[in-house]
C-alpha positions in Angstrom: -103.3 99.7 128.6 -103.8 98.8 124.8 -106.0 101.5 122.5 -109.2 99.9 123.1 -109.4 100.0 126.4 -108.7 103.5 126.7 -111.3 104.3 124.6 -114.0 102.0 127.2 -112.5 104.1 129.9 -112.8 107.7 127.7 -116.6 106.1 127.1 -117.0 105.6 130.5 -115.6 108.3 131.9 -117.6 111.1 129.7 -120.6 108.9 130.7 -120.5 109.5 134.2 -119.4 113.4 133.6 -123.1 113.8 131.5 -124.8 112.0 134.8 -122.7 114.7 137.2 -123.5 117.6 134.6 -127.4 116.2 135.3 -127.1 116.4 138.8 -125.6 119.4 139.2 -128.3 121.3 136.6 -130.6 119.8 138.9 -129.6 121.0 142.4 -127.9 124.4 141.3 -130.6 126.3 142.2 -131.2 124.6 145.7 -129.7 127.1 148.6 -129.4 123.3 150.9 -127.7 121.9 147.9 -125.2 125.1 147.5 -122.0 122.9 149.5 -122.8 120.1 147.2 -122.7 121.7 144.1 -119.4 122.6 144.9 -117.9 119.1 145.5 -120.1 117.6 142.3 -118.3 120.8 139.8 -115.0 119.5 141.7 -115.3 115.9 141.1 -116.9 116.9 137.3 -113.4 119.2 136.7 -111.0 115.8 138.5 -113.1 113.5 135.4 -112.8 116.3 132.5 -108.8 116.1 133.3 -108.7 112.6 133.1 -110.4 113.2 129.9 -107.9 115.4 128.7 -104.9 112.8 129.6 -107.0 109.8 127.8 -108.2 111.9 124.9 -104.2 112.7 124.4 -102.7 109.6 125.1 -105.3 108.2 122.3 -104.1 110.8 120.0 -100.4 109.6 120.5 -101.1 106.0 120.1 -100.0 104.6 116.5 -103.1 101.8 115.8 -102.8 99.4 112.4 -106.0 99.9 110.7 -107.1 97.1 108.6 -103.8 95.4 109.1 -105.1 91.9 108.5 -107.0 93.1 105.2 -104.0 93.7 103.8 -102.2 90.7 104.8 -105.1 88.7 103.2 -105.2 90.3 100.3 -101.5 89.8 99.7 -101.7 86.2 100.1 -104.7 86.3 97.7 -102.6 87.7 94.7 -99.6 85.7 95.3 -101.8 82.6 94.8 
């Protein structure tokens, strides 16, 4: 999996934890929602670790800024 499509999934993945953080503000204070609660702050803890291991293999990754910037403007002065 190349940088970029780390970061969609990171994207993706913090997206969907804001919708569950939603959810779960919303039904909190229901007593029939009280079991559900409990498996949406399960699933929200399951995506904030995959956030973590994303978030760190990012970090790790070595990405070429501006790479082909500097090639072209190499060729340019040697013309």
């Amino acid at each position: 999996m190349n940088g970029l499509q780390l970061l969609d999934r990171l994207r993706e993945t913090e997206n969907k934890m804001m919708h569950l953080h939603r959810a779960i503000d919303k039904v909190s204070n229901e007593p029939d929602f009280k079991e559900s609660v409990s498996v949406l702050t399960v699933v929200v803890r399951d995506y904030q670790q995959q956030l973590d291991k994303m978030k760190e293999a990012l970090g790790s990754m070595e990405i070429p800024l501006n790479h082909n910037n500097q090639h072209q403007g190499q060729s340019q002065q040697s013309h």
